[in-house]
Backbone as CSV, one residue per row, in Angstrom:
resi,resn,N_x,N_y,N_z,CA_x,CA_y,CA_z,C_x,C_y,C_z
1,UNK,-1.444,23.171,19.851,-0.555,24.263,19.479,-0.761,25.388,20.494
2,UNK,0.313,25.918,20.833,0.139,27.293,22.040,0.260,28.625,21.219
3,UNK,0.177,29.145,21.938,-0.468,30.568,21.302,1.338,31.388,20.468
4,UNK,2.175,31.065,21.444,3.871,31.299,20.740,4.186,30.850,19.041
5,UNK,3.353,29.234,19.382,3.932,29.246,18.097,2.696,29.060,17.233
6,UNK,1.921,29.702,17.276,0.497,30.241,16.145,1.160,31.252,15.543
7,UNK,1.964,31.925,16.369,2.453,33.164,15.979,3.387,33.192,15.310
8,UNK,4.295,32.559,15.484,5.425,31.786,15.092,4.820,30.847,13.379
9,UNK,3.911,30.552,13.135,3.291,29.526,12.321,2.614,30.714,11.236
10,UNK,2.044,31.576,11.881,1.352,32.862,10.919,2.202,33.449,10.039
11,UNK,3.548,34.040,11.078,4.103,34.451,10.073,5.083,33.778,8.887
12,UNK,5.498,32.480,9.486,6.325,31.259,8.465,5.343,30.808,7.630
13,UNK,3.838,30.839,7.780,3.147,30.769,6.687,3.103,31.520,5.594
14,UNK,3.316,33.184,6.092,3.210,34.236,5.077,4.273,34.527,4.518
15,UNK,5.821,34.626,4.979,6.640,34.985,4.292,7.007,34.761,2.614
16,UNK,5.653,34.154,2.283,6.188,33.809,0.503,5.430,34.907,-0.029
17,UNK,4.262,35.247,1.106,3.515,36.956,0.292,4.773,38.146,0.689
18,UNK,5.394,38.150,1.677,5.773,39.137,2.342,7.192,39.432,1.601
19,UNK,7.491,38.579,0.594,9.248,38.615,0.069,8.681,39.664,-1.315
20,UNK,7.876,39.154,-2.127,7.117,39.543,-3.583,7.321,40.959,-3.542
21,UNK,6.829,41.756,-2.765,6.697,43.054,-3.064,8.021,43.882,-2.794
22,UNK,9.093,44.038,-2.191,10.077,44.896,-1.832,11.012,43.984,-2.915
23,UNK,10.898,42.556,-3.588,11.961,42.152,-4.678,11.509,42.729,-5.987
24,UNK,9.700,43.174,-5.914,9.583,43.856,-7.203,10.035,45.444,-7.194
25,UNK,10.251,45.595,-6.535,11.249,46.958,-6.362,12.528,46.602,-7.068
26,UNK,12.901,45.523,-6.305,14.916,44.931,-7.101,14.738,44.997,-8.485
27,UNK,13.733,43.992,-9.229,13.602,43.694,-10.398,13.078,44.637,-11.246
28,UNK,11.779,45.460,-10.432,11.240,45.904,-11.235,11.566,47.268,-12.608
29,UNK,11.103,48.243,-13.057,11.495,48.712,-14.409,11.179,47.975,-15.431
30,UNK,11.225,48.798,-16.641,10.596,48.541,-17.867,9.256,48.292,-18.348
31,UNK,8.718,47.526,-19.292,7.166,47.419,-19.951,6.600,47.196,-18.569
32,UNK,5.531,48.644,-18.594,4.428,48.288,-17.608,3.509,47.198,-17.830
33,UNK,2.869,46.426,-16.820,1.803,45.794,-16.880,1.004,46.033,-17.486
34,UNK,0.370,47.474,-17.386,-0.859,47.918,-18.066,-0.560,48.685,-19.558
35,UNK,0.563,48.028,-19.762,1.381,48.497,-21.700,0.739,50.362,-21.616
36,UNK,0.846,50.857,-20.589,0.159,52.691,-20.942,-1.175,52.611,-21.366
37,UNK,-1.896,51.774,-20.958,-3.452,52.089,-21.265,-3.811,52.758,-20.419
38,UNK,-5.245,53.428,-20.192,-5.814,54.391,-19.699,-7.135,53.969,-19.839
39,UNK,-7.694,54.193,-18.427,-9.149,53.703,-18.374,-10.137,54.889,-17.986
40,UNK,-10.835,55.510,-18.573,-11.911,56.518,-18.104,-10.940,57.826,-17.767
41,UNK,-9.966,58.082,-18.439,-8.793,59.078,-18.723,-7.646,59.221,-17.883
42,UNK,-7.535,57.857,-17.147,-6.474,57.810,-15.705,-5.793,56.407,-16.523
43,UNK,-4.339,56.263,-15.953,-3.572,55.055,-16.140,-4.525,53.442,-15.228
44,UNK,-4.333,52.771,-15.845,-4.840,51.687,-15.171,-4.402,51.112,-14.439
45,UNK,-2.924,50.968,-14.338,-2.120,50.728,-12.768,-0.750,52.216,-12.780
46,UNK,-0.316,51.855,-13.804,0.675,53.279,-13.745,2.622,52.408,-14.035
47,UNK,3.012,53.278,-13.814,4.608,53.255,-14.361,5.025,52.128,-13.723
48,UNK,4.624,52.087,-12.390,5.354,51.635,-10.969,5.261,49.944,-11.203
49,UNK,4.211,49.264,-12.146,3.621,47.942,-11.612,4.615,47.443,-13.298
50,UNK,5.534,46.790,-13.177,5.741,46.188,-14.336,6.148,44.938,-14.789
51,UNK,6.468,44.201,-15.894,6.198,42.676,-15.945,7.991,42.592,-15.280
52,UNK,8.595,43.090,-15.508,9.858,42.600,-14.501,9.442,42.482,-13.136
53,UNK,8.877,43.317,-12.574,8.389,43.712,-11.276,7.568,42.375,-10.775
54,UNK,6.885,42.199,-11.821,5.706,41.148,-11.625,6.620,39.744,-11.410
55,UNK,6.932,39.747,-12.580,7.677,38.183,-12.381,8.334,37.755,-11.645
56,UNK,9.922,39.260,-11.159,11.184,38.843,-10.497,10.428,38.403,-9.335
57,UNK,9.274,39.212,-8.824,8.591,39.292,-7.388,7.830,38.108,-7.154
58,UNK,7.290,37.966,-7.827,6.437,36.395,-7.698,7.341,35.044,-7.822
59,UNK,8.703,35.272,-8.432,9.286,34.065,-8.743,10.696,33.928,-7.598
60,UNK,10.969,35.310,-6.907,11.856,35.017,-5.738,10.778,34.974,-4.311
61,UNK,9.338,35.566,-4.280,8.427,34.881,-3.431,8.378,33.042,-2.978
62,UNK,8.047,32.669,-4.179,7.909,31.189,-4.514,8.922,30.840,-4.169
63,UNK,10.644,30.960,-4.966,11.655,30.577,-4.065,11.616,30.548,-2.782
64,UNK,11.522,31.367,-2.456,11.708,31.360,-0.652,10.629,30.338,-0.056
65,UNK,9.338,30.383,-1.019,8.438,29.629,-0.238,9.355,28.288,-0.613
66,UNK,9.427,27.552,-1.732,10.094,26.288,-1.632,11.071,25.741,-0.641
67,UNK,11.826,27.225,-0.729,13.396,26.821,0.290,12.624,26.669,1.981
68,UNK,11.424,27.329,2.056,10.379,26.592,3.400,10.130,25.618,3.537
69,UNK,9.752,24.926,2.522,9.109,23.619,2.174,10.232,22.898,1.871
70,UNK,11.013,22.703,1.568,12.661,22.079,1.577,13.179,21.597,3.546
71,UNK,13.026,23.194,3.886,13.523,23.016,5.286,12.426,21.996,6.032
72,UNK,10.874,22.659,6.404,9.910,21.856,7.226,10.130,20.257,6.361
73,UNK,10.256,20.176,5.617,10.316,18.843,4.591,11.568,17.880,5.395
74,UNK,12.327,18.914,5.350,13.871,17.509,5.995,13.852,17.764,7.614
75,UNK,13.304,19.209,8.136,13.571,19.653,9.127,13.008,19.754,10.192
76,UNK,11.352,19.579,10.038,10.769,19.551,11.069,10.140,18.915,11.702
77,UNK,10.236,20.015,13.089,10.204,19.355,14.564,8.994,19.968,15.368
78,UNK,8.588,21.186,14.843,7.682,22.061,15.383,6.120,21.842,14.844
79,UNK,6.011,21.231,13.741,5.196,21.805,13.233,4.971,22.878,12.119
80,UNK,6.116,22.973,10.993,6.508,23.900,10.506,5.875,23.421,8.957
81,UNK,5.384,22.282,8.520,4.922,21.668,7.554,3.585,21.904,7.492
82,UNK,2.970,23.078,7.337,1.823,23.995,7.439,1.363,23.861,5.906
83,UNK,2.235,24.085,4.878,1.589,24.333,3.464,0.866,22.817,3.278
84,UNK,0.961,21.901,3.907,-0.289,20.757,2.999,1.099,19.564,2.826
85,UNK,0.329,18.696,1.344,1.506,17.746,1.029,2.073,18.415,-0.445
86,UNK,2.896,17.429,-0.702,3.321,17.661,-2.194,2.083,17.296,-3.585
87,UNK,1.682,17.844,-4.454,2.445,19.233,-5.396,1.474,20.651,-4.621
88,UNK,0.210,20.408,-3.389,-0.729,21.607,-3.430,0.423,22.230,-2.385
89,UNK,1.704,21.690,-1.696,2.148,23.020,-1.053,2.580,23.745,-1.591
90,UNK,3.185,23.212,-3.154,4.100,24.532,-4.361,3.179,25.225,-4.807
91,UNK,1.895,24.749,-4.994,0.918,25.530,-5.540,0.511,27.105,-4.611
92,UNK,0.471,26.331,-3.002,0.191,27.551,-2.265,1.219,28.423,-2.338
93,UNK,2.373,28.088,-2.026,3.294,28.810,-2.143,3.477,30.052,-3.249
94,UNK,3.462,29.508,-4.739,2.865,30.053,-5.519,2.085,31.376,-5.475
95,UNK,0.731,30.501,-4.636,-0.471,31.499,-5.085,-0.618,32.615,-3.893
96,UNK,0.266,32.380,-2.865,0.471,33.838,-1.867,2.000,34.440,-2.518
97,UNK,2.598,34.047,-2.834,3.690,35.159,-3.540,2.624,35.851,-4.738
98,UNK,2.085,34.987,-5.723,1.180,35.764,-6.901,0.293,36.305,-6.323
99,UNK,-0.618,35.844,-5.276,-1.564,36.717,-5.157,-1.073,38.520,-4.290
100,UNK,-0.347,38.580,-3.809,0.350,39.665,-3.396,0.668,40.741,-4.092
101,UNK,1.256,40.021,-5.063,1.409,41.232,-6.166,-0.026,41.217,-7.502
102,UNK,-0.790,40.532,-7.018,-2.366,40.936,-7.796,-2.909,41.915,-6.831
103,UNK,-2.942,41.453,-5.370,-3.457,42.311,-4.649,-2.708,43.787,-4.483
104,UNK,-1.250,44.224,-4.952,-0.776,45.435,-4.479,-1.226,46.000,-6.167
105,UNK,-1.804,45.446,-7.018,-2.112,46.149,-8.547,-3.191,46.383,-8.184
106,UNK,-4.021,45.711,-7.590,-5.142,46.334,-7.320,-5.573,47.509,-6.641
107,UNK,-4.889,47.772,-5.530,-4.473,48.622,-4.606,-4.479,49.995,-5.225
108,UNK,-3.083,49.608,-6.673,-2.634,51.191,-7.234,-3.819,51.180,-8.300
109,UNK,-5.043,50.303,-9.141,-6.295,50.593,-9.706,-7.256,50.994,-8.803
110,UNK,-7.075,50.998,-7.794,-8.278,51.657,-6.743,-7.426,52.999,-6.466
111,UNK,-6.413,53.470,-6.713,-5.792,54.463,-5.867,-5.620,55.544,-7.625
112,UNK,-5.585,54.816,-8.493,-5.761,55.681,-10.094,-6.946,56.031,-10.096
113,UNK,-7.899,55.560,-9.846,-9.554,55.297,-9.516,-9.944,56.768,-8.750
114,UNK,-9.096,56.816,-7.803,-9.285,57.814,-6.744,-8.702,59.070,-7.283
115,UNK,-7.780,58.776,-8.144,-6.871,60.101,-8.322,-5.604,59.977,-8.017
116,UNK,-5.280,59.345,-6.764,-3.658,59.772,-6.523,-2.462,59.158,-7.664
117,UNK,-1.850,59.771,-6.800,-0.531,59.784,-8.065,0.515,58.509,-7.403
118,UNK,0.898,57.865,-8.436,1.874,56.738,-7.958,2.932,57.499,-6.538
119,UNK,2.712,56.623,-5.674,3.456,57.049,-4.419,2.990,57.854,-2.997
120,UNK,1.476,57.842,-3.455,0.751,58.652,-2.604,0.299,57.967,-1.968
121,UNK,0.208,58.121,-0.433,-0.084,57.363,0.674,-1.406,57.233,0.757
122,UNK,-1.429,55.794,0.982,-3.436,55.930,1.353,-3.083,54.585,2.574
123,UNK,-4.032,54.680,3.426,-3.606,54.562,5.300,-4.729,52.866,4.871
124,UNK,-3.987,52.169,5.387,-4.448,50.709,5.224,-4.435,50.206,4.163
125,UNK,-4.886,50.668,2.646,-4.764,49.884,1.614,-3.534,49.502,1.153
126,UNK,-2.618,50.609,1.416,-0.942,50.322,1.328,-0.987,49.266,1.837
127,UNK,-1.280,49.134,3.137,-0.687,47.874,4.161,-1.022,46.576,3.529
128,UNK,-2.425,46.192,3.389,-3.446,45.308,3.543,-3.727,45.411,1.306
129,UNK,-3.358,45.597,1.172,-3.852,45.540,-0.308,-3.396,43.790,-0.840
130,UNK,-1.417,43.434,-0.734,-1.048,42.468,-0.672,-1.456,41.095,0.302
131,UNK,-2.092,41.611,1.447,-2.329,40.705,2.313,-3.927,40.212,1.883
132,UNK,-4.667,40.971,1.031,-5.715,40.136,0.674,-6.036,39.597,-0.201
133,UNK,-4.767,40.141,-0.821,-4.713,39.530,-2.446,-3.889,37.843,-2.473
134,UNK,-3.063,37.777,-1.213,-2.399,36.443,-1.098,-3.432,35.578,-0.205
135,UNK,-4.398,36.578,0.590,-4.967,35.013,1.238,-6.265,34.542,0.517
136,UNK,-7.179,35.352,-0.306,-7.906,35.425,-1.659,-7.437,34.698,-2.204
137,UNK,-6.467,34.663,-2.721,-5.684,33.151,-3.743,-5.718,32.254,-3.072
138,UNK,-5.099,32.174,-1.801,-4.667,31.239,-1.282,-6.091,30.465,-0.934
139,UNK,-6.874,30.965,-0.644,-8.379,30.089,-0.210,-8.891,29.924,-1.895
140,UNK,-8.997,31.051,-2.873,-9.717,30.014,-3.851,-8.721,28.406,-4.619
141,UNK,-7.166,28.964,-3.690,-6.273,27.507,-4.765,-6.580,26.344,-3.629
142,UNK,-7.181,26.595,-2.292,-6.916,25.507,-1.132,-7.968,25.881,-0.189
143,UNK,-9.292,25.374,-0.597,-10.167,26.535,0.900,-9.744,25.525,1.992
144,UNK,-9.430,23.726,1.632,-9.465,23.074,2.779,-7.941,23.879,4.074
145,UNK,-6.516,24.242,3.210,-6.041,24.292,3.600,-6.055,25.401,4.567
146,UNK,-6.362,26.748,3.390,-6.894,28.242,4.483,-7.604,27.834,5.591
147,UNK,-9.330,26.860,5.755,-9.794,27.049,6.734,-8.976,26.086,7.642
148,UNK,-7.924,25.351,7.744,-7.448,24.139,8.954,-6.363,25.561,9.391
149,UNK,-5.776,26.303,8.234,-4.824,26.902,8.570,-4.859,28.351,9.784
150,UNK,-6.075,28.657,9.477,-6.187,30.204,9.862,-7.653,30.435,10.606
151,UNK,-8.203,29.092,10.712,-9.986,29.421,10.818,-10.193,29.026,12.026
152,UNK,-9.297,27.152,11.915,-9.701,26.521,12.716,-8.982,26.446,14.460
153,UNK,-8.987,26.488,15.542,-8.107,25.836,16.583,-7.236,27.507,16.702
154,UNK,-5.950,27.200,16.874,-5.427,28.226,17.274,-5.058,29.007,15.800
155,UNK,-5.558,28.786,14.560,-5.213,29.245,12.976,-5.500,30.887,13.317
156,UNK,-6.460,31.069,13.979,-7.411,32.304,14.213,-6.130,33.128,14.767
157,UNK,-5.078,32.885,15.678,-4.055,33.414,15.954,-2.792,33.673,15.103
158,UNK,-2.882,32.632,14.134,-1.796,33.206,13.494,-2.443,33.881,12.297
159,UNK,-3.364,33.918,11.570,-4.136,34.931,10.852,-4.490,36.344,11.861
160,UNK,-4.574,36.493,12.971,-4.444,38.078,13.472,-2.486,38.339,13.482
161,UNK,-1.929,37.371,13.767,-0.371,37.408,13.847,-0.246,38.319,12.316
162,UNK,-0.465,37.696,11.415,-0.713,38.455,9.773,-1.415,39.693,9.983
163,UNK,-2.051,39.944,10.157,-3.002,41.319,10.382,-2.327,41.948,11.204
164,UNK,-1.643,41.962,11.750,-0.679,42.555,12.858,0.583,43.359,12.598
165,UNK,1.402,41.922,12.290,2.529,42.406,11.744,2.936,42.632,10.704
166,UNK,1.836,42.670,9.529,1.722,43.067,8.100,2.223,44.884,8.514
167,UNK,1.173,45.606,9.339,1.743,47.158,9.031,2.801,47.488,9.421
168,UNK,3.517,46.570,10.673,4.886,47.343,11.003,5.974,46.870,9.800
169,UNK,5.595,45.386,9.738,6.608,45.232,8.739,6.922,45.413,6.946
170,UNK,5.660,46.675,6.781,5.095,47.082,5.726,5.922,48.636,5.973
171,UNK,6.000,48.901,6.608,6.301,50.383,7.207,7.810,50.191,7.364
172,UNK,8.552,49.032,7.932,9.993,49.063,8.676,10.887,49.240,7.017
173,UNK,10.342,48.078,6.094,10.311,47.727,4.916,10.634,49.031,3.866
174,UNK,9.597,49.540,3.959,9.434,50.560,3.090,10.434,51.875,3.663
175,UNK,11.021,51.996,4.937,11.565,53.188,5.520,13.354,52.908,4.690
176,UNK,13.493,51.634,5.390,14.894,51.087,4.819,15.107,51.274,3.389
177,UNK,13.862,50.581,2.040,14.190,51.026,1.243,14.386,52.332,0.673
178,UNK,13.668,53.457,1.282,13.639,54.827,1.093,15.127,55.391,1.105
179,UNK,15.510,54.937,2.225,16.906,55.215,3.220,17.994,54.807,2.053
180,UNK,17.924,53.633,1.528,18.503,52.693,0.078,18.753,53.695,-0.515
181,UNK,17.372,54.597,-0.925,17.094,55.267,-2.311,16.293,54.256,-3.561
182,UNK,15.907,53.239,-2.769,14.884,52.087,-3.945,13.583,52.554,-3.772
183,UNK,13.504,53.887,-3.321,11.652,54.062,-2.896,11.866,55.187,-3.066
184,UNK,10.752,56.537,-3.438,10.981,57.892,-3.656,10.435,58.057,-2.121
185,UNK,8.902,57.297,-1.570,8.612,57.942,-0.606,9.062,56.511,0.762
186,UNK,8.880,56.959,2.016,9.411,56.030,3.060,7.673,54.969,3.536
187,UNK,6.294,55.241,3.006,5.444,54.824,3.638,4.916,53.557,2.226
């Protein structure tokens, strides 16, 4: 594999974390996750994280990952059949759309934790909150697959490809929806 398409492979690996979070924006509203509990006198995730949010986001993630696994399945030529075989590639698929949105709840319980207020910028955990929460899943549902995927040979390239283009396209993401009016703030 050359270094083009590691890069090329990193990010067609991730796009089932990378859909989850800007569709729980589409879906999201109504019963919070954390039903208004309060932990040590702060919300435990807050208004923003809710089971529409949760579900629509994790379940048009997974779509997209399938409609991947559909295409590399009839379609490929490159090397694009990265998730494994059948049923652990639905599973991965799965568990980086879910783990994404475990990892961005976590994010806003470390950021209630801290004090800030839903929407308040904090510099990397914004970025990187979803990205460790999908590859965390993704290695405890598949460690064989994470380490061939990202550890081993040129994997190491398309796992910095992820680390990379997670903040711009965390940032491009979030400006557009602002611009929408689906976001109060643009970061």
């Amino acid at each position: 594999m050359d270094t083009l398409q590691a890069i090329v492979i990193g990010f067609w690996v991730f796009i089932p974390a990378l859909v989850p979070n800007p569709a729980a924006v589409l879906f999201g509203g109504g019963l919070p996750v954390d039903l208004g509990r309060t932990w040590r006198g702060k919300r435990v995730l807050g208004e923003g994280k809710t089971w529409r949010g949760l579900i629509g986001g994790v379940s048009f993630g997974a779509s997209i990952g399938l409609l991947q696994l559909l295409l590399a399945y009839n379609y490929d030529r490159q090397g694009f059949d990265v998730f494994g075989s059948f049923p652990e590639s639905m599973l991965l698929v799965f568990a980086l759309a879910l783990g994404a949105l475990l990892g961005d709840m976590c994010g806003a319980f470390i950021k209630r934790r801290l004090g800030m207020e839903r929407g308040a910028k904090a510099a990397g955990l914004d970025q990187y909150d979803f990205v460790l929460g999908s590859l965390l899943l993704a290695l405890l549902v598949s460690p064989w697959w994470f380490g061939t995927t990202f550890l081993q040979g040129d994997g190491i390239i398309s796992l910095l490809t992820i680390l990379v283009i997670v903040p711009v396209l965390h940032r491009t993401v979030n400006i557009i929806g602002h611009r929408l009016g689906l976001k109060k703030e643009p970061w």
